[in-house]
LUMKOL-130518 format. One record per atom (N, C-alpha, C): residue in one letter; z, x, y. Coordinates in steps of 0.02 Angstrom, whole numbers, plus 50000, padded with zeros to 5 digits. Each point is the difference from the previous one (the first is absolute). Layout:
<atoms>
AZXY/...
</atoms>
This chain:
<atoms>
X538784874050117/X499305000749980/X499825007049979/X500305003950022/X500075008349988/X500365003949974/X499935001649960/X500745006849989/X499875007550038/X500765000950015/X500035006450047/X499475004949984/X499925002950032/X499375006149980/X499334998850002/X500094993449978/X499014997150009/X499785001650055/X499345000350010/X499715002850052/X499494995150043/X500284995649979/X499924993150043/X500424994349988/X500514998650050/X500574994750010/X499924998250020/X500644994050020/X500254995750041/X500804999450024/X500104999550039/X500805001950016/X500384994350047/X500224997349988/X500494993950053/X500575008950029/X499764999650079/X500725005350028/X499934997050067/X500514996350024/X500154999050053/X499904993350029/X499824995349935/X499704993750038/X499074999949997/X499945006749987/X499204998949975/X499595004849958/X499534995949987/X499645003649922/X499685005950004/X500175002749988/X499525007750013/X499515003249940/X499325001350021/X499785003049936/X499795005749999/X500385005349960/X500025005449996/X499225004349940/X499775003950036/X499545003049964/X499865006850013/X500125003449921/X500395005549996/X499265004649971/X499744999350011/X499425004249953/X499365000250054/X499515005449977/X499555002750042/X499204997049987/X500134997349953/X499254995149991/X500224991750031/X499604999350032/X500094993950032/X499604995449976/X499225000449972/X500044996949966/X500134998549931/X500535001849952/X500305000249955/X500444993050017/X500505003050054/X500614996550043/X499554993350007/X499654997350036/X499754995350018/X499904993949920/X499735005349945/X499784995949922/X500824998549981/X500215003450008/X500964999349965/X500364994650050/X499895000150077/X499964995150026/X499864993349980/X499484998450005/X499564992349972/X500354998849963/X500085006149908/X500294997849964/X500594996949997/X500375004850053/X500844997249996/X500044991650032/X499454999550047/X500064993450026/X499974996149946/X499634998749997/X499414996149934/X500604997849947/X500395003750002/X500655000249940/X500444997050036/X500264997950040/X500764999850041/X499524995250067/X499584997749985/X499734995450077/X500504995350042/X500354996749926/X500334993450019/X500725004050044/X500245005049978/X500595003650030/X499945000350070/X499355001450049/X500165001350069/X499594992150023/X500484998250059/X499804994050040/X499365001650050/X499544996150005/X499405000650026/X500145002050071/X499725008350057/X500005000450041/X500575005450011/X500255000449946/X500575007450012/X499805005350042/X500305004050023/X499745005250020/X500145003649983/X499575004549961/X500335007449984/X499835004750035/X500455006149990/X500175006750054/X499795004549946/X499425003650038/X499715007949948/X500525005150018/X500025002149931/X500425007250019/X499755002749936/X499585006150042/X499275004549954/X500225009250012/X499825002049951/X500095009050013/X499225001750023/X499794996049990/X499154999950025/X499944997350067/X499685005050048/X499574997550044/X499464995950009/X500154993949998/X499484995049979/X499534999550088/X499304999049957/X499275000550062/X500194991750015/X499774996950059/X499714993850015/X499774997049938/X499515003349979/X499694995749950/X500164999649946/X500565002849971/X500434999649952/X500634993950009/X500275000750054/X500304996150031/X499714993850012/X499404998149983/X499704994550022/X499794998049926/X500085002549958/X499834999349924/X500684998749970/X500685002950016/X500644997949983/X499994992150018/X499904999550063/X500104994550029/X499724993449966/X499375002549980/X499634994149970/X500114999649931/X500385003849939/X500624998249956/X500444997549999/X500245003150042/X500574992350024/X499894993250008/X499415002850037/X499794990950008/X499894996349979/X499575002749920/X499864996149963/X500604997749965/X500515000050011/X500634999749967/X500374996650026/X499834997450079/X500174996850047/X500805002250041/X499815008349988/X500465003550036/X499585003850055/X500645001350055/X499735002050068/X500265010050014/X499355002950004/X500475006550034/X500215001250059/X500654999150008/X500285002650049/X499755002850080/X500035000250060/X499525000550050/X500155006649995/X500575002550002/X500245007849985/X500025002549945/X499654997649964/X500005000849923/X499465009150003/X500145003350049/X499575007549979/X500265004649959/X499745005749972/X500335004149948/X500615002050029/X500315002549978/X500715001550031/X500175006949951/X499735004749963/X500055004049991/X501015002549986/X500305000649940/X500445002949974/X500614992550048/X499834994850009/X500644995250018/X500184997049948/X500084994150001/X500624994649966/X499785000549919/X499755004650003/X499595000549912/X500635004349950/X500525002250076/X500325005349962/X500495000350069/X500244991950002/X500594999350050/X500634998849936/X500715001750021/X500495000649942/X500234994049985/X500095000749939/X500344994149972/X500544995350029/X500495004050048/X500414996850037/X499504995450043/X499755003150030/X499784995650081/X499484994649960/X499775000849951/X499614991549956/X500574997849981/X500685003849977/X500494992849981/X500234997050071/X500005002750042/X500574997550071/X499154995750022/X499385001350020/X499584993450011/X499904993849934/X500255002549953/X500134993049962/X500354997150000/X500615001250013/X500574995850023/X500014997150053/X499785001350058/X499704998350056/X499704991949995/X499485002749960/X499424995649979/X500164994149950/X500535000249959/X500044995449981/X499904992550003/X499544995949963/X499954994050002/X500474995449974/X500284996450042/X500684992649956/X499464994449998/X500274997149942/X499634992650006/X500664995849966/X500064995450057/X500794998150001/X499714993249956/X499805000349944/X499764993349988/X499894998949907/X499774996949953/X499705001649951/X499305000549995/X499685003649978/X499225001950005/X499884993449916/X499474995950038/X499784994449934/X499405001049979/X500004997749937/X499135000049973/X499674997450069/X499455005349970/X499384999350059/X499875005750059/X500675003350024/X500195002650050/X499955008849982/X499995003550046/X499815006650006/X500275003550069/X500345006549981/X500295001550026/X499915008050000/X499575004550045/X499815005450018/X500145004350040/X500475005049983/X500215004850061/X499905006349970/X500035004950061/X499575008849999/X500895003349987/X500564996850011/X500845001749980/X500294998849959/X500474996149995/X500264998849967/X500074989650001/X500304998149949/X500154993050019/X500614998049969/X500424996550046/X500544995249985/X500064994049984/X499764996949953/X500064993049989/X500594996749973/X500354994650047/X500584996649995/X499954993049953/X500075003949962/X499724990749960/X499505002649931/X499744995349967/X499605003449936/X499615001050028/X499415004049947/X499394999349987/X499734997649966/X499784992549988/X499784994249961/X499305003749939/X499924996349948/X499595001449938/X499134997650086/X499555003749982/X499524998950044/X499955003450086/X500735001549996/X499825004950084/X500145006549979/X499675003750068/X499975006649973/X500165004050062/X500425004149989/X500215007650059/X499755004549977/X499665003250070/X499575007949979/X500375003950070/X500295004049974/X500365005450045/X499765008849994/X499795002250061/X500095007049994/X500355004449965/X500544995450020/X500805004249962/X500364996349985/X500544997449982/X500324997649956/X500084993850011/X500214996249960/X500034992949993/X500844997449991/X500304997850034/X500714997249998/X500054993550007/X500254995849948/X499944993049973/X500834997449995/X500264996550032/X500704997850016/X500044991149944/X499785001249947/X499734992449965/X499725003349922/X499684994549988/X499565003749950/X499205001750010/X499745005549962/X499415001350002/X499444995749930/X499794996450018/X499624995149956/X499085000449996/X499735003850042/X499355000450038/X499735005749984/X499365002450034/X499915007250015/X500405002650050/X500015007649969/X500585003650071/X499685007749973/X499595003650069/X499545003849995/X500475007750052/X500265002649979/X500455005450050/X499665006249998/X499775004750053/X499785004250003/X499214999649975/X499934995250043/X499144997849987/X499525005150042/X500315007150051/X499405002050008/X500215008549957/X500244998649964/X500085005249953/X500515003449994/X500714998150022/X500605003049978/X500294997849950/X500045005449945/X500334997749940/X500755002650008/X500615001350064/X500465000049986/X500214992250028/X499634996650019/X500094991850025/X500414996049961/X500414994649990/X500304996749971/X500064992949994/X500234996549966/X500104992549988/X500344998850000/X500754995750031/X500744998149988/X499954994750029/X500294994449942/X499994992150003/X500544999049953/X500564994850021/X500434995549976/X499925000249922/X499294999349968/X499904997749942/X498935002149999/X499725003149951/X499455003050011/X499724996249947/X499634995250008/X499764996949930/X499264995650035/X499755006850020/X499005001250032/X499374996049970/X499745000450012/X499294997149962/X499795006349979/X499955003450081/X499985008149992/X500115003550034/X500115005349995/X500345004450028/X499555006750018/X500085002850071/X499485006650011/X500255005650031/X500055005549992/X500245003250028/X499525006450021/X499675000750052/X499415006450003/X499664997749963/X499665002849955/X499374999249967/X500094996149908/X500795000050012/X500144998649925/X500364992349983/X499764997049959/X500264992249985/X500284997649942/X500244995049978/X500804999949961/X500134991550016/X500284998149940/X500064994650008/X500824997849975/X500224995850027/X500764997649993/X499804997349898/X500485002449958/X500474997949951/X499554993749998/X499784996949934/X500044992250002/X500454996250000/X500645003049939/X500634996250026/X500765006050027/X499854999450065/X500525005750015/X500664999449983/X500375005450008/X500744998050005/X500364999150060/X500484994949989/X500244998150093/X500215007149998/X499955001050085/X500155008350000/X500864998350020/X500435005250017/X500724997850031/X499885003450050/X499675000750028/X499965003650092/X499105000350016/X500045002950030/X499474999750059/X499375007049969/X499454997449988/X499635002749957/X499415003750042/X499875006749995/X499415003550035/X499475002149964/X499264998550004/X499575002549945/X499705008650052/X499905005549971/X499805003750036/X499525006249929/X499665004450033/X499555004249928/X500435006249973/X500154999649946/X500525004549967/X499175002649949/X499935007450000/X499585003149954/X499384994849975/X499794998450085/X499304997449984/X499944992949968/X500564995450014/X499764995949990/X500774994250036/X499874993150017/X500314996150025/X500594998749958/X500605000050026/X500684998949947/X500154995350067/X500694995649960/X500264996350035/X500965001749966/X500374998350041/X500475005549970/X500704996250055/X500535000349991/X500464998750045/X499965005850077/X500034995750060/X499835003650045/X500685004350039/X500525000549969/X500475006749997/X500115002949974/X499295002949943/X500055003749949/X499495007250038/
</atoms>
């Protein structure tokens, strides 16, 4: 939903969503907020909880004004959700890859039209992803079948996130903030195909290249 540097995110680290807000006007943060919801609603499952992590000392009543953005969004802040001043806003890249791996979601199954499939990590799906279902992952998306559906990777704003499926032939395809659509008539690939953002925009490409 974010690209790095923005000064209002979202972050899948550790199994949960964190929203990072990096700037000193709060209500600015709060309008860029709404917005980002408003855009990406269908991406978080009703009742999430998200975890603040602010360089701002946020008052009660600021905190009680975050809260009720969320809500309208039908997201929850966190009970410990208080400013946290210089944390996970600027925890290293290692320790978010070792809680994503962690975190990983399997779905030992094929995901079918109709069906939806939402995680703050990563996801493993054993089986396709049918024309009509859709995976929205924090971080990357790993497809052991073909990808036929939506498949949404790095939905709260990582654009080094990825797509690797058997065979990639999407309705559509998302990666962070940017979208791309499979070939109308592709070519069979001869191996195992990863779509990921090469200079700003979605490529799909052999995935040992």
């Amino acid at each position: 939903m974010a690209a790095k540097g923005e000064d209002v995110a979202f972050k899948g680290v550790n199994g949960e969503v964190q929203l990072v807000l990096n700037t000193d006007d709060f209500a600015a943060a709060l309008e860029r907020l709404a917005a980002k919801l408003a855009a990406a609603e269908e991406f978080f499952p009703r009742g999430t909880p998200v975890k603040l992590t602010s360089a701002l000392k946020l008052t009660t009543d600021e905190k009680e004004r975050l809260a009720a953005v969320l809500g309208e969004f039908g997201l929850a802040l966190a009970a410990d959700g208080a400013a946290d001043p210089g944390g996970a806003a600027e925890a290293p890249a290692a320790a978010e890859r070792e809680g994503y791996e962690i975190n990983a979601l399997v779905v030992a199954r094929t995901v079918r039209s109709g069906q939806q499939i939402v995680h703050p990590g990563s996801v493993v799906v054993i089986g396709d992803v049918n024309p009509g279902a859709r995976v929205v992952a924090g971080r990357d998306i790993i497809i052991l079948g073909s990808c036929r559906g939506v498949a949404h990777a790095g939905a709260y704003g990582d654009e080094t996130a990825t797509i690797t499926a058997n065979r990639i032939v999407a309705t559509q395809l998302r990666i962070a903030g940017l979208i791309a659509r499979a070939p109308d008539e592709p070519d069979k690939p001869s191996g195992i195909e990863t779509a990921r953002i090469r200079k700003g925009s979605v490529v799909i490409e052999p995935a040992n290249r």
